[in-house]
C-alpha positions in Angstrom: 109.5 98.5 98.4 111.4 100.9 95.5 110.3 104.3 96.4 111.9 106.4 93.3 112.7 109.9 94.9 111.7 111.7 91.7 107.5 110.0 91.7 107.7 110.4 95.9 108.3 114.4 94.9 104.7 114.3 92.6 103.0 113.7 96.0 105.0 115.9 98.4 106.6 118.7 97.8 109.9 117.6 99.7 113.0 119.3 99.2 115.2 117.5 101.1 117.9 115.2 99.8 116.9 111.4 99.2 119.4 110.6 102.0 117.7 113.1 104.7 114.2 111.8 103.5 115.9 108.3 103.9 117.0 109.2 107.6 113.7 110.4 108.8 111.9 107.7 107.6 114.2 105.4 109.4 113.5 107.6 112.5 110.0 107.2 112.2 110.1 103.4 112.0 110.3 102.6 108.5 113.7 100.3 107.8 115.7 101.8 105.1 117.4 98.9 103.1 119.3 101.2 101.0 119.5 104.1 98.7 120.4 103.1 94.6 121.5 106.1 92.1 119.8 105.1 88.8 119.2 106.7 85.6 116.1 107.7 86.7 117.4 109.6 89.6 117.6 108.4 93.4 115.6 105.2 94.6 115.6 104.6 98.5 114.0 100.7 99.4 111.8 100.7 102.3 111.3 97.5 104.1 107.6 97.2 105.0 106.5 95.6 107.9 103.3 93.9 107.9 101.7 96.0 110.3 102.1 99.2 107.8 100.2 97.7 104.9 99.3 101.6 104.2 102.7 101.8 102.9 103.3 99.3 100.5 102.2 102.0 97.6 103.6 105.5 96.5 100.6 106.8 98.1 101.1 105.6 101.4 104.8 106.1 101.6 103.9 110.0 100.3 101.4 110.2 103.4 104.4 108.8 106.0 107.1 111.4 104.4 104.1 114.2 104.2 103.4 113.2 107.9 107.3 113.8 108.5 107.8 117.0 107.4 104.0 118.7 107.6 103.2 119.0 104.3 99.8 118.6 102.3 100.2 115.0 100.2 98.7 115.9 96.6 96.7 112.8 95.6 95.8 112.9 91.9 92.2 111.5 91.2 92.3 109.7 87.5 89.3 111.3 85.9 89.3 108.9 81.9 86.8 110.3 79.7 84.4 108.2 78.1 84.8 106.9 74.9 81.7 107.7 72.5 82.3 104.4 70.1 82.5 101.8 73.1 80.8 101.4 76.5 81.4 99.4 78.8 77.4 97.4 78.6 78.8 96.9 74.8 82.3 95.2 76.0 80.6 93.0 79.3 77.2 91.6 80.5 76.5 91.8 83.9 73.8 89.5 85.2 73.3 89.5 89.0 72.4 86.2 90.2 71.4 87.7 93.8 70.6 91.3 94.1 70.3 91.3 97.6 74.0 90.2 98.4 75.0 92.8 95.6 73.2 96.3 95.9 74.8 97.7 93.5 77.8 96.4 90.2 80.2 98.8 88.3 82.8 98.3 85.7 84.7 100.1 83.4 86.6 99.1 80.2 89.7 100.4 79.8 91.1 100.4 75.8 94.3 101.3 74.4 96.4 99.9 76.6 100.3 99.2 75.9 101.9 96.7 78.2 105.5 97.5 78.2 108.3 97.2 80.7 108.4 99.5 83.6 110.6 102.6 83.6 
């Protein structure tokens, strides 16, 4: 997994160098493939092993470096605003065939949305 330095620092508050934060995941079990300077600053890859599926996302790997050095992991809840001109019961239908398998049904509609390539 790419694990860009400058996103892992929105999460944690980590002032070490991307080498050092390299080295002590490595030291906590994590295998460090190796550590790219891009444009976009430092980029360490983490090889995941299956039995840490709670790393395979920024998130996860934020918790393991937080876990490292003691510090609080910021997680940023997403809170979209509803648009006034479209819902989401005027975008989908929803018909539940049987309500006792399915207690309860949400969705949301997400417009505006520009696919582009990743940074």
């Amino acid at each position: 997994m790419k694990v860009s330095y400058n996103w892992l620092k929105e999460f944690v508050d980590v002032v070490a160098s991307p080498e050092e934060v390299a080295s002590r995941l490595a030291l906590s079990g994590t295998n460090i493939a190796s550590i790219e300077n891009g444009a976009h600053g430092a980029v360490i890859d983490a090889e995941i092993t299956s039995n840490r599926p709670d790393c395979l996302g920024m998130l996860g790997i934020a918790r393991e470096v937080g876990a490292i050095y003691r510090l609080p992991v910021k997680i940023n809840s997403p809170k979209p605003v509803e648009s006034k001109t479209a819902t989401a019961s005027d975008a989908v239908k929803v018909k539940i065939e049987t309500p006792d398998q399915c207690g309860r049904f949400t969705a949301r509609v997400v417009c505006g949305v520009k696919i582009r390539p990743s940074p």
